[in-house]
C-alpha positions as CSV (number, residue, x, y, z in Angstrom):
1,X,107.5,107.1,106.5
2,X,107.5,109.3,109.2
3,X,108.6,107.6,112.9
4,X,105.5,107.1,114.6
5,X,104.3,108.0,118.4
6,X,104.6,104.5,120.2
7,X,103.8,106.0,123.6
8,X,101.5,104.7,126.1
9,X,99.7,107.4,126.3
10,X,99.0,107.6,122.1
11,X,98.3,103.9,121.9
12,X,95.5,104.1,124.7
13,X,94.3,107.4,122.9
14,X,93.8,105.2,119.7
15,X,91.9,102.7,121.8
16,X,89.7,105.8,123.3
17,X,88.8,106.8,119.5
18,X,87.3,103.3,119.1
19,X,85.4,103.4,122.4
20,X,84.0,106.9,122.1
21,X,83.9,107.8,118.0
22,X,83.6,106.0,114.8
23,X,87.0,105.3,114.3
24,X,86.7,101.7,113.9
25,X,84.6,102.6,110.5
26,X,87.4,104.2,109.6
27,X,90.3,102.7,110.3
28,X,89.6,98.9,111.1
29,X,91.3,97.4,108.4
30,X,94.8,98.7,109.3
31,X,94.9,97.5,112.6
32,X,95.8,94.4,114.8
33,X,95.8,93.7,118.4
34,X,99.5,92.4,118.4
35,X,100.0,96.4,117.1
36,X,100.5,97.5,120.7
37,X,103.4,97.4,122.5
38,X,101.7,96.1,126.1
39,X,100.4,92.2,126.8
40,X,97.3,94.2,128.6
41,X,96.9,96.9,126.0
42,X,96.6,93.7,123.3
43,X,93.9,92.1,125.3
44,X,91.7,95.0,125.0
45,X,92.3,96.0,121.7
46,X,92.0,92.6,120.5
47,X,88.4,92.3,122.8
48,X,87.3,95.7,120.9
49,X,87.9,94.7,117.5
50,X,86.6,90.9,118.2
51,X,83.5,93.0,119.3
52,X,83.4,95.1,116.4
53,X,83.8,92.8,114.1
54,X,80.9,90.9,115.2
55,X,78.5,93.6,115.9
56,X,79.2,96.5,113.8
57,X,79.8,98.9,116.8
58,X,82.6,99.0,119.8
59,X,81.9,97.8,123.1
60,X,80.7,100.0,126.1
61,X,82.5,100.0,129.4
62,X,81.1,97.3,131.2
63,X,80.4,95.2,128.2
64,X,84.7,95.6,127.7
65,X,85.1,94.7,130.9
66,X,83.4,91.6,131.1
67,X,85.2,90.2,127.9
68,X,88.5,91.2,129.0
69,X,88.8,89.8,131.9
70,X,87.6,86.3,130.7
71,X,90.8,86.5,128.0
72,X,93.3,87.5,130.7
73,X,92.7,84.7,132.7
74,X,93.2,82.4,129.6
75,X,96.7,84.5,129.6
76,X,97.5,85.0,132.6
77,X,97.1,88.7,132.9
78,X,96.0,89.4,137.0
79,X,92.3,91.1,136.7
80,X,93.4,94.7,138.1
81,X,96.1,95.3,135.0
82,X,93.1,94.6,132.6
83,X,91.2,96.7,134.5
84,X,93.4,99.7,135.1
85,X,94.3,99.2,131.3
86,X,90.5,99.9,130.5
87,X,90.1,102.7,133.0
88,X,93.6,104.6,131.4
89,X,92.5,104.1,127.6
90,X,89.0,105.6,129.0
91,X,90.4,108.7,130.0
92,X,93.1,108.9,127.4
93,X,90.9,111.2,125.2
94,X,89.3,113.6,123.2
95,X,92.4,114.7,121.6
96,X,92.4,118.3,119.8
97,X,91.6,116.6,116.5
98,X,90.2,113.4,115.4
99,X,91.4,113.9,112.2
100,X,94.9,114.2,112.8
101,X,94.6,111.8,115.2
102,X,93.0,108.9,112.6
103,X,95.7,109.6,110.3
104,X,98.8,109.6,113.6
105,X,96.8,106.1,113.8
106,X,97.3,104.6,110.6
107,X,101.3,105.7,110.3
108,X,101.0,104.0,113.8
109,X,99.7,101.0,112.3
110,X,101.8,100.7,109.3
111,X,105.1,101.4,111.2
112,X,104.5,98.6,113.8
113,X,103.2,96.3,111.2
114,X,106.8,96.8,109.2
115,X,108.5,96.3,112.4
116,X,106.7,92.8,112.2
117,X,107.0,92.3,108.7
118,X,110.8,93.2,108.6
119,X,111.5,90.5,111.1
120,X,109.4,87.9,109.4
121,X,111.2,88.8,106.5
122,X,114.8,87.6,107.9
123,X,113.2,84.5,108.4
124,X,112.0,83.9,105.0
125,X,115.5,85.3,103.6
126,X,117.1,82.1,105.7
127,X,114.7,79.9,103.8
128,X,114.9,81.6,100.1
129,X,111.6,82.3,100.4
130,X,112.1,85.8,98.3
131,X,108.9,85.9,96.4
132,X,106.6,85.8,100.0
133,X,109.1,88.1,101.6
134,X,108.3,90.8,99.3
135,X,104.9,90.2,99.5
136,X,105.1,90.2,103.5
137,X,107.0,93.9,103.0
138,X,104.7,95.3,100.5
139,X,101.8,94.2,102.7
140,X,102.9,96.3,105.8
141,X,104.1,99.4,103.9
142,X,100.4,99.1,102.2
143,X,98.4,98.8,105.7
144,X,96.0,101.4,106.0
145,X,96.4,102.2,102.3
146,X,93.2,104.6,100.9
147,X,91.8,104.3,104.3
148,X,91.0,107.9,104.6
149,X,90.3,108.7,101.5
150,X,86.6,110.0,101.5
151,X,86.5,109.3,97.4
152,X,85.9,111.5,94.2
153,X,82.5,113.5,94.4
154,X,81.2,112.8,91.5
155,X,78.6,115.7,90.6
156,X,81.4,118.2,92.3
157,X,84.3,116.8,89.7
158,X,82.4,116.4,86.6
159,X,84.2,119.3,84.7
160,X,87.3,118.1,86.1
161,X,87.5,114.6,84.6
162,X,86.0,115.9,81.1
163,X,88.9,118.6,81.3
164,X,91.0,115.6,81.5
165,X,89.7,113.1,79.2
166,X,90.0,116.3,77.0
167,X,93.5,116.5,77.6
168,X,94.3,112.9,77.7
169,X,92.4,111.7,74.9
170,X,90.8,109.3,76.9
171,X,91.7,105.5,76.3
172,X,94.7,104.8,74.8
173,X,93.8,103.8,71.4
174,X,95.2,100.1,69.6
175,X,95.7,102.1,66.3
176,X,93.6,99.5,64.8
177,X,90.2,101.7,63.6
178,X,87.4,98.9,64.0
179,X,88.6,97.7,67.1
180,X,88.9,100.9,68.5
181,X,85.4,102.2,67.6
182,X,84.4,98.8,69.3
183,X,86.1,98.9,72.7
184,X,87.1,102.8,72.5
185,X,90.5,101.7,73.4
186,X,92.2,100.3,76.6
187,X,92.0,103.3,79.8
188,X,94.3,103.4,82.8
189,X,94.2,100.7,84.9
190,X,92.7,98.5,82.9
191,X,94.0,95.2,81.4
192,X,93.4,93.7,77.9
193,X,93.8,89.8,76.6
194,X,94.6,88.9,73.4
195,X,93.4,85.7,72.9
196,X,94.6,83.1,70.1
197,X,96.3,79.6,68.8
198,X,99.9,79.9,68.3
199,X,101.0,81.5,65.3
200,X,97.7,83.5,64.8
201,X,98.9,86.7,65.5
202,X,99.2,87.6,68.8
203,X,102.3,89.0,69.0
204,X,101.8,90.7,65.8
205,X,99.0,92.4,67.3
206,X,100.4,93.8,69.8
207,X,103.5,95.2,68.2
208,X,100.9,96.7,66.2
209,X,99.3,98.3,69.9
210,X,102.8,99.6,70.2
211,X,103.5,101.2,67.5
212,X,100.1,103.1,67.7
213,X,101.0,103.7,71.6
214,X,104.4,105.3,70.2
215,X,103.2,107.4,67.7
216,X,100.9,108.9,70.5
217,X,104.3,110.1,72.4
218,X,103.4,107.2,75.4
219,X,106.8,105.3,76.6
220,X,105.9,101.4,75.8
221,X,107.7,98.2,77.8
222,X,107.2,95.3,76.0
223,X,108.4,91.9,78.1
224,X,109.0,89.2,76.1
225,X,109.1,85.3,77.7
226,X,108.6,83.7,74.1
227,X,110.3,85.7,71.7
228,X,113.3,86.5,71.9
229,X,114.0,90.7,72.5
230,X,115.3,90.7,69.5
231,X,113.2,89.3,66.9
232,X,110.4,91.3,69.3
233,X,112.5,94.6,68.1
234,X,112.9,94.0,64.3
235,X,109.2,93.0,64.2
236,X,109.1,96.9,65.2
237,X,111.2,97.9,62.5
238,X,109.2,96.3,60.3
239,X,106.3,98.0,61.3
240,X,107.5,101.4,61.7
241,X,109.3,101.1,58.6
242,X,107.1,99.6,56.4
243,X,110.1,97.3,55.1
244,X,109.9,93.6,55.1
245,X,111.4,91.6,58.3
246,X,113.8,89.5,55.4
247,X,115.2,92.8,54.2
248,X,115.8,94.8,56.6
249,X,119.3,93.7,56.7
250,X,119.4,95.1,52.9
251,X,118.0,98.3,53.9
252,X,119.9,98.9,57.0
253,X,120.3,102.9,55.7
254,X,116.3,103.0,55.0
255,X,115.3,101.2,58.3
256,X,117.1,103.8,60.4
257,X,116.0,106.4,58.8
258,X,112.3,105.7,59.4
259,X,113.1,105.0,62.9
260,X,114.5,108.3,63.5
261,X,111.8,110.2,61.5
262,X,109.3,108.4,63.5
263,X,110.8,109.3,66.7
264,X,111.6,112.5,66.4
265,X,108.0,113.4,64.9
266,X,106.0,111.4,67.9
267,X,108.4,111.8,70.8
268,X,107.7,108.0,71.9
269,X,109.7,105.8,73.3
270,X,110.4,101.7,73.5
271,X,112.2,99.7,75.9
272,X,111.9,95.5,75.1
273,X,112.6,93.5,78.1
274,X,113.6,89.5,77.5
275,X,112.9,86.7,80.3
276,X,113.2,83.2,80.1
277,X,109.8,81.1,80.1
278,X,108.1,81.2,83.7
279,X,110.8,83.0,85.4
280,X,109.6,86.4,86.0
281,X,107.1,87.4,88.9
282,X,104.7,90.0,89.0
283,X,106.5,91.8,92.2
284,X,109.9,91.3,89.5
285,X,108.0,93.1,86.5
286,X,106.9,95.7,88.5
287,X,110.3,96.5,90.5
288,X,111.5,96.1,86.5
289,X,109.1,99.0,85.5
290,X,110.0,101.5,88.1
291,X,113.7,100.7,86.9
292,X,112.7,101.5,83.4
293,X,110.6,104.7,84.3
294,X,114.0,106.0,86.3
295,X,116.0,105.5,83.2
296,X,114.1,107.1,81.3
297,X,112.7,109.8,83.0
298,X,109.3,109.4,82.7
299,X,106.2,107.3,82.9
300,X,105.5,103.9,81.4
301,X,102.3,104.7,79.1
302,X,101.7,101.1,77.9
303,X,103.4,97.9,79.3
304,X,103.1,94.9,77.1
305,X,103.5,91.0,78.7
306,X,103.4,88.6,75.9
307,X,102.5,86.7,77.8
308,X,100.8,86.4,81.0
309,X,100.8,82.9,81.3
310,X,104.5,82.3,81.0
311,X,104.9,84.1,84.2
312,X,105.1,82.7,87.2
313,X,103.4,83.9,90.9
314,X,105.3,84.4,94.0
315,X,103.0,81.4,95.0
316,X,102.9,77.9,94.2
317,X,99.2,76.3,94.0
318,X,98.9,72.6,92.8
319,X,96.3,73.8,90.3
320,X,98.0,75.7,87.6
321,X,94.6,78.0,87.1
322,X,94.8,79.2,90.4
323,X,98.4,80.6,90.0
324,X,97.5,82.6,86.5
325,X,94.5,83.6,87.9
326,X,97.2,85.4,90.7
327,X,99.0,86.6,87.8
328,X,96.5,88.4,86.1
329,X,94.8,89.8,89.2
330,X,98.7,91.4,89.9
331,X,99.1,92.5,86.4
332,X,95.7,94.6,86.7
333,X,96.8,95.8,89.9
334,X,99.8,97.0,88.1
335,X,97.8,98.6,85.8
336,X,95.6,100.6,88.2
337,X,99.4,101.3,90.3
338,X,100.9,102.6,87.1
339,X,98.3,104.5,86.0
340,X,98.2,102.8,82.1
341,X,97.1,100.3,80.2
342,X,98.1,96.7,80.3
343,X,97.9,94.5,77.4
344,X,98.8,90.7,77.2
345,X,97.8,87.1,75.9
346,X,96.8,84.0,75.8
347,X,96.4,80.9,74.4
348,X,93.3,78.9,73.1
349,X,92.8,75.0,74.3
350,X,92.9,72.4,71.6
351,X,89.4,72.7,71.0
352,X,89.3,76.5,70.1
353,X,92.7,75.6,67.5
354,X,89.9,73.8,65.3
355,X,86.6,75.8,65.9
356,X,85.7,78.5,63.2
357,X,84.6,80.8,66.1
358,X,86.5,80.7,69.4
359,X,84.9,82.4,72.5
360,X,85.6,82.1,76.4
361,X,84.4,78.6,76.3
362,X,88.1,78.1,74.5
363,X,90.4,79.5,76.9
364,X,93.4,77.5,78.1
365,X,93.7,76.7,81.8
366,X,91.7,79.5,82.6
367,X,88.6,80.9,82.5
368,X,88.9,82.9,85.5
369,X,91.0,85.3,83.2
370,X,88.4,86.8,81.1
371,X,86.5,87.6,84.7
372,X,89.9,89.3,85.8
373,X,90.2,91.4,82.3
374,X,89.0,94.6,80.9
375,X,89.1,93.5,77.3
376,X,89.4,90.3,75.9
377,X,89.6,90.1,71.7
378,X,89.6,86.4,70.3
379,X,91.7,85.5,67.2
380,X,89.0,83.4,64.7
381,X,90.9,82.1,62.1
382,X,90.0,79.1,59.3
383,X,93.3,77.6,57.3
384,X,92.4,79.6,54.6
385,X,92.3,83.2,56.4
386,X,95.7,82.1,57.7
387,X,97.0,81.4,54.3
388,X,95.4,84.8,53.1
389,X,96.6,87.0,55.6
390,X,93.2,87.2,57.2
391,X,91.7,86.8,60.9
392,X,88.6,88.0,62.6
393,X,88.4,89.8,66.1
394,X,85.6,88.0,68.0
395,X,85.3,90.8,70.9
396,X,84.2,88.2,73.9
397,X,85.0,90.5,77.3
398,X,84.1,94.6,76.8
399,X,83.6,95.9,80.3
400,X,83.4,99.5,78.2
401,X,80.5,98.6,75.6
402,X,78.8,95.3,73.6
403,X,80.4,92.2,72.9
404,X,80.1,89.6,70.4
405,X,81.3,91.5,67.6
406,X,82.9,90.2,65.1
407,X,85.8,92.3,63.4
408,X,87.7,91.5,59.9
409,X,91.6,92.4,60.2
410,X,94.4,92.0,57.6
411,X,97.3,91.0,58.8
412,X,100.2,91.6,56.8
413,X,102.7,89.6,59.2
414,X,105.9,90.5,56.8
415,X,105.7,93.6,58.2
416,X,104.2,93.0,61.3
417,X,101.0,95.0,60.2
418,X,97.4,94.9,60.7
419,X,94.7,96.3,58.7
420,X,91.0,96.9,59.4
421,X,88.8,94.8,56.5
């Protein structure tokens, strides 16, 4: 960031844009009293936003006045500073552009708040306290964030965003036909849950998402805290080469010739990240994916967690729901940061192992998830599907379209493959 003006005479110029314009609908989020660099300059900033954040509107003169002075005698501050302090912010403006001046008082904003943060920080370093140091960081270098964005105009952009859906393709599809006609595939920003008992699938699945992803030219991260990376990768040769995961070591000449063919013909790309059970934090993954996108030179275009659950927040709750509620509401944040599509899973409770048709009712631990989520497809499968290679998509969470459908797949799990019908 750019170094910021910390002079008097800005900071009372800040306090003048709240007094006299309606900077404080603008810009009150970014900004605290303990921002300024003077004991009197805090009391009346913190007086004015106390106002404001009661009333909806800055205090006038006399009003400002009144409040002040009954604070800095709870501080200690004589009655002639406060007052002097009022009278110089007063007279600090109009400056030659409120404009600049709103944005001059965010980068003010941020910069003091990572002077703050940077301190705290050494503190929690002391104590090992990594996880809420980085969120302390992000938090400051994030004030004032979108603050003065005025938004898209929607009837003045319409040919832009069809010129590129156009180009994009829209959603990313799942490569699977029925599912896609359903949910019309997983957009930007947007996170997908794949829910199902063990051994259903899921994982299957979503190599199959990959595959489909690849073929579209998208670079795909797939983190693994179950399987291990490499039983995650041969599940993808299986699948791109249409081979059997027990022979692949047979057809070792055969396998890499598909993989090269496939490559060459889509341009995609696949990085599989490993991490032990419950050991990787949201602020981890994503500091992981901007280490993958430097590598390889471009843009993550689908990132894979199976799965969500065995990840652990940066915060410790004594109710486990809370904490994978935190996960998921980071790993759509990711999403929407990244600018793709986020696809994970997760598990069914007891219950939904033995009902023919699982819905939200049946989520493990919790239900806040499928509020969190985009999409969220539940694995139905009897004994006798599972023996017969069969399951059924019960689509229970479609922010994009209906749900309650009910979709017939055939899973051909030698080959990590899935079939509509």
């Amino acid at each position: 960031m750019n170094r910021a003006d910390l002079s008097d005479g800005f900071q009372r110029l800040i306090i003048w844009s709240w007094l006299h314009t309606d900077a404080l609908d603008r810009i009150r989020d970014a900004f605290r009293a303990e921002q300024f660099t003077d004991e009197a300059r805090q009391v009346v900033a913190e007086e004015v936003l106390r106002f404001y954040d009661k009333r909806g509107k800055a205090p006038d003169l006399p009003t400002l006045t009144t409040i002040a002075l009954v604070k800095a005698r709870q501080v200690g501050i004589a009655a002639r500073t406060i007052k002097a302090e009022i009278r110089e912010c007063d007279e600090a403006g109009p400056p030659a552009s409120l404009d600049d001046l709103m944005e001059r008082a965010v980068e003010f904003a941020r910069y003091r708040a990572v002077q703050r943060a940077v301190a705290d920080a050494f503190d929690m370093a002391q104590r090992a306290e990594y996880d809420e140091m980085m969120d302390t960081l992000t938090q400051a270098v994030q004030v004032g964030e979108g603050l003065q964005s005025s938004g898209d105009d929607y009837f003045g952009s319409f040919e832009d965003r069809l010129v590129e859906r156009a180009m994009s393709n829209g959603a990313l599809p799942t490569g699977l036909r029925s599912l896609d006609e359903e949910i019309g595939g997983v957009d930007k920003g947007e996170e997908a849950v794949m829910v199902g008992a063990p051994g259903a699938g899921k994982t299957a699945l979503l190599v199959n998402f990959g595959v489909s992803a690849m073929a579209r030219g998208e670079l795909v991260m797939h983190v693994t805290l179950e399987v291990s990376a490499r039983k995650v990768e041969l599940r993808y040769d299986a699948r791109i080469s249409g081979i059997p995961m027990n022979k692949l070591k047979h057809r070792k000449g055969k396998t890499g010739y598909a993989l090269q063919r496939f490559r060459r013909a889509s341009g995609g790309d696949l990085t599989v990240c490993e991490h032990p059970t419950e050991s990787l934090t949201p602020r981890q993954l994503e500091a992981q994916v901007i280490r993958v996108q430097r590598t390889k030179g471009r843009e993550v275009g689908l990132l894979i967690v199976d799965y969500g659950a065995l990840m652990r927040s940066g915060r410790r709750y004594e109710d486990r729901r809370h904490e994978l509620a935190l996960i998921h509401r980071e790993l759509r944040g990711m999403a929407m940061r990244f600018g793709c599509p986020v696809w994970t899973a997760h598990q069914l409770n007891r219950k939904g192992f033995f009902a023919e048709m699982p819905d939200l009712r049946n989520l493990s631990e919790c239900f806040e998830i499928a509020q969190i989520c985009d999409i969220m497809p539940v694995i139905c499968q009897t004994k006798d599907e599972q023996e017969s290679g069969r399951l059924r998509l019960n689509i229970q969470k479609n922010r994009n379209g209906r749900v309650g459908e009910v979709l017939s797949v055939r899973m051909d799990y030698a080959r990590a493959l899935a079939l509509p019908g």
